[in-house]
N, C-alpha and C positions, 0 to 999 in steps of 0.2 A: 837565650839558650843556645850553646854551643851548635846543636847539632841543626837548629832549624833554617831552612831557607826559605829567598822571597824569587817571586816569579817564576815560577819553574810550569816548563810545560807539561801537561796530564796525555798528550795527545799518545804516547806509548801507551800508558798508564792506564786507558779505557780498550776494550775489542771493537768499540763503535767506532775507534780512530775518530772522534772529533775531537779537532785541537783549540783545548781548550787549555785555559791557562792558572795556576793555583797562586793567589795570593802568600799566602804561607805554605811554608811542606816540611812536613816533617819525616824521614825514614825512621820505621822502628822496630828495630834488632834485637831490644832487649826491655824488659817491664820495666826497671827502673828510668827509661828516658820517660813514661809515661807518669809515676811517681814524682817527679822534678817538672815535670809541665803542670801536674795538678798544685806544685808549691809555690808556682809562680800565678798571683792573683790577676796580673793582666790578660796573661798566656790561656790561664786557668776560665779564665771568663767569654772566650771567643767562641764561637759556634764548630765546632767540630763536625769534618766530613773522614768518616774511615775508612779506607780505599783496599779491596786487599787486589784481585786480577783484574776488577774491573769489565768483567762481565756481565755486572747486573745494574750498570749504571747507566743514564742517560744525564750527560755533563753537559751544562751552558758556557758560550763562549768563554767565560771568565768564575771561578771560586774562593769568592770571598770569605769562606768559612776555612779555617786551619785543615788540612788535608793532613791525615796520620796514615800512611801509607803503611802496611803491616809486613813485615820483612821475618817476623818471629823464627827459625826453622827449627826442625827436627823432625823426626820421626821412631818410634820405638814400641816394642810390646812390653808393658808396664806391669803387668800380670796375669792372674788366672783365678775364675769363680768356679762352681760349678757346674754352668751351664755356659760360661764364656770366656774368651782368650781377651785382655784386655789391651786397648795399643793406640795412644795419644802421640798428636802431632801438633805441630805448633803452629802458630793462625796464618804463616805468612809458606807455608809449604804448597805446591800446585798439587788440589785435588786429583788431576785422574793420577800423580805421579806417587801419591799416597797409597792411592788404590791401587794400584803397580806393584807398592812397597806391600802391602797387606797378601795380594795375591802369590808374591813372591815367597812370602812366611809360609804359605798352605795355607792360606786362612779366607772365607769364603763370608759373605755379606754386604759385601760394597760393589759387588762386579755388576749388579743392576745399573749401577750409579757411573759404568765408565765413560771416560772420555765429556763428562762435563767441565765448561771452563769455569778457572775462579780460583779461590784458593781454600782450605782448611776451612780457617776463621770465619770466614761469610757463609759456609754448608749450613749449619745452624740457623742461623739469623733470616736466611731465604728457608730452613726447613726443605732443602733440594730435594725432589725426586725425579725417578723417570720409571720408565719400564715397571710400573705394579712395585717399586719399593721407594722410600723415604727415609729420612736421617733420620727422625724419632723410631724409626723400628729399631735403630741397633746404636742409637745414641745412648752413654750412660753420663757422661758430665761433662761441665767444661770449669777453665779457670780464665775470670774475667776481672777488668782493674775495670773497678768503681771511682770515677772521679768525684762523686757524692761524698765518698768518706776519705778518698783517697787510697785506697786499701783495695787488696784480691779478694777474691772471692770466688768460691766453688761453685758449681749451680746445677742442679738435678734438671731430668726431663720436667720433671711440675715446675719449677722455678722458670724454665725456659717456656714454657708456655705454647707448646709448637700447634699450628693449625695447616691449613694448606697453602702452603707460599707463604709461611709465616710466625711468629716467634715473637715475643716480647720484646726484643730486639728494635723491632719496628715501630714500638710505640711509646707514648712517652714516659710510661715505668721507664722502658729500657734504654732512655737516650743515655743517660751515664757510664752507658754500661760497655766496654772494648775488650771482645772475646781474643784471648791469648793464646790458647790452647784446648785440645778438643781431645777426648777422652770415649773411644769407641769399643761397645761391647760388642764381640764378633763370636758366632755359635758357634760350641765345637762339636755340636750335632745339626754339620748345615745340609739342608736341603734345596735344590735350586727353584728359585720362584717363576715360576713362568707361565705368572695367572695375565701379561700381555700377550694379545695373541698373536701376535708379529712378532716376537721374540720366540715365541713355542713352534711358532711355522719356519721361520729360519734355522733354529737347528735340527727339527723334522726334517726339513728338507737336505742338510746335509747328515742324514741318517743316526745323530746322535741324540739315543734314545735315555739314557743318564749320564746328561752333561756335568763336565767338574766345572768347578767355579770360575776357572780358567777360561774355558769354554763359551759357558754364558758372558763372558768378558769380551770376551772375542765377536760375538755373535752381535752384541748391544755395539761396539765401536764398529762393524761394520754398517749397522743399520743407521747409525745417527751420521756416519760419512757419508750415507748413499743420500739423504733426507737432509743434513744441516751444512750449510756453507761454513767453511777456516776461515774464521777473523783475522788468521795472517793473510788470509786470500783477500776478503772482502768484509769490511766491518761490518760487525753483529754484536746483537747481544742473545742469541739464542732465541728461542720464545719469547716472543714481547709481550705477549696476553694470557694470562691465568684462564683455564677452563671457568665458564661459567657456570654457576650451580642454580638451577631453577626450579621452581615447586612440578610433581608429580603434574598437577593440572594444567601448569604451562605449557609443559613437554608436552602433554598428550596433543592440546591445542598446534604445537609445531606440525606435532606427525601425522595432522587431518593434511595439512598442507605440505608439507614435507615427508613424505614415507623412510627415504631413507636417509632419514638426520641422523646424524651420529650421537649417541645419548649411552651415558653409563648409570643406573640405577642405585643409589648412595641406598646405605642403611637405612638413615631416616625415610627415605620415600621419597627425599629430592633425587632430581636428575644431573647429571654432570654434561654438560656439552660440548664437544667439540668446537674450539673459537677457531681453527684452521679450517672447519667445513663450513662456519659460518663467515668465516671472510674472504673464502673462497666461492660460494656461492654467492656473495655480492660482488664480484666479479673484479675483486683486488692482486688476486694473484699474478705475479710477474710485472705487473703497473708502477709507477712513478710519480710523484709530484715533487715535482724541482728534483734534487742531487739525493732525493731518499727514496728506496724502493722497495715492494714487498718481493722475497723470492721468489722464484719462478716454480721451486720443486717444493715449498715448502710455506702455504699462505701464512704462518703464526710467525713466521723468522720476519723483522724487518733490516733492511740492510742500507749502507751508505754505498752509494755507486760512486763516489771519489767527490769529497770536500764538501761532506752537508755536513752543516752545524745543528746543534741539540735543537734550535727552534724547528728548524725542519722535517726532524725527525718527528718531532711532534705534532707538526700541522698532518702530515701523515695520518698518523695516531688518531688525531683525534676525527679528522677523515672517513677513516675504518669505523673508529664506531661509532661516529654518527649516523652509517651507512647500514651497519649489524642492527642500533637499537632501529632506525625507522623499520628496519623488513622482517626481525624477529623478534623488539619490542626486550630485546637483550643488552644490556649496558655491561665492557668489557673491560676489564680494569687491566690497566699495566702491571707487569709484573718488575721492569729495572725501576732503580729509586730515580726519579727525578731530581737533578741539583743547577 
């Protein structure tokens, strides 16, 4: 195949900066390089790794599986319902540069979501949220190449399957499956959500009592700069741990012993935990083992302090909750894919 290459370094290619190295790599600008890999039955038969910014990855030294790097671009408002302005981007576009592009239109729903890294393509597949919203609230389709049939394919919120930090995507329905383009329903009767109470206190505080979507964009990118370290600064992949969700009765059992654990009360009756109060109460914040470190302003972010490799990052990792499950009997699941 014309366009593929061998040995190529991933060490740009991830925000963890581990330099790591891709057996095959493929750039891809356009569906049909995708179409011509699935006809070729050598090509066609290799393990596929889909890379879009590389923020939600933790890469080993070396990737023997075909790296399809997603370079797709665009951006555009495709149409109109009558509850929403419609406007797809294409999988290899920079997230917050999208929601830049959307804010830019007038158009409000995605400024919860500022300033996360990564691209289009992978918002789905992680089901990204922050600040009290997620991609399935304003998600309406996307267009995906099926290497199964060989063929695109459309895919509804049901089809995609979305849960917390998560998506069919992830699982083995959805290994076939290479999200191309992303298809967003944005209200045209929006309202700002500011059910986070750190987001509702900051623009309180600077006296804006009905912020425009703009606003709240402003307000989320100052907050996550003051709280998350620049992967051009210092390699990260953001949040390395999923909130935990634990039964009504576990919780209760925490806060005989912990009064002020940080807990959000789910529909069901489960609780949602805070995994930065619980790794920060085990006493990991700002700590080290070998060249990988938790932050200092920030226990859920894990960070490279200069030339730690995937293993390390992981002895870390696994570290932390060994550390959470003995003291609060909580097992803490990663949230970048492991490769």
């Amino acid at each position: 195949m014309q366009d593929l290459a061998f040995d190529v370094s991933l060490q740009s290619f991830n925000t963890f900066g581990i330099a790591s190295r891709a057996r095959r790599y493929l750039r891809v600008t356009d569906a049909r390089q995708l179409a011509e890999l699935a006809r070729d039955p050598a090509l066609a038969a290799l393990p596929r790794l889909v890379l879009g910014g590389g923020s939600n990855v933790l890469l080993g030294d070396s990737v023997e599986a075909l790296v399809l790097h997603m370079g797709l671009p665009g951006s555009e408002i495709v149409g109109q319902t009558p509850d929403a302005t419609l406007v797809r981007a294409g999988a290899g576009e920079n997230w917050h540069a999208f929601v830049l592009f959307t804010l830019a239109q007038g158009l409000g729903g995605l400024e919860n979501l500022s300033l996360i890294p990564g691209t289009v393509g992978a918002s789905p597949i992680q089901n990204i949220g922050a600040y009290g919203a997620e991609i399935k609230d304003v998600f309406h389709s996307l267009t995906a190449f099926d290497f199964a049939s060989g063929a695109t394919r459309t895919m509804t919120a049901a089809d995609c399957r979305f849960g917390y930090r998560d998506s069919i995507f992830k699982h083995p329905e959805g290994k076939d499956l290479v999200v191309l383009d992303v298809t967003f329903a944005l209200p045209r009767a929006w309202a700002p959500n500011l059910r986070y109470a750190e987001l509702a206190q900051a623009l309180a505080a600077d006296g804006i009592l009905e912020p425009t979507p703009r606003q709240v964009s402003d307000a989320v990118i100052a907050i996550r700069r003051r709280k998350l370290p620049d992967p051009a600064e210092i390699g990260n992949a953001g949040s390395f741990f999923k909130n935990p969700v634990v039964s009504g009765e576990h919780c209760a059992r925490l806060l005989d012993s912990w009064p002020d654990l940080v807990h959000h009360r789910q529909p069901d009756g489960s609780e949602k935990l805070a995994a930065g109060w619980l790794i920060d109460r085990c006493g990991w914040k700002g700590k080290s083992l070998g060249r990988a470190g938790v932050y200092p302003k920030q226990a859920l972010v894990l960070v490279n302090n200069g030339g730690a490799s995937g293993e390390e990052v992981m002895a870390l990792a696994r570290a932390i909750q060994h550390d959470v499950q003995a003291r609060f009997g909580v097992l803490l699941e990663p949230e970048p894919v492991m490769v």
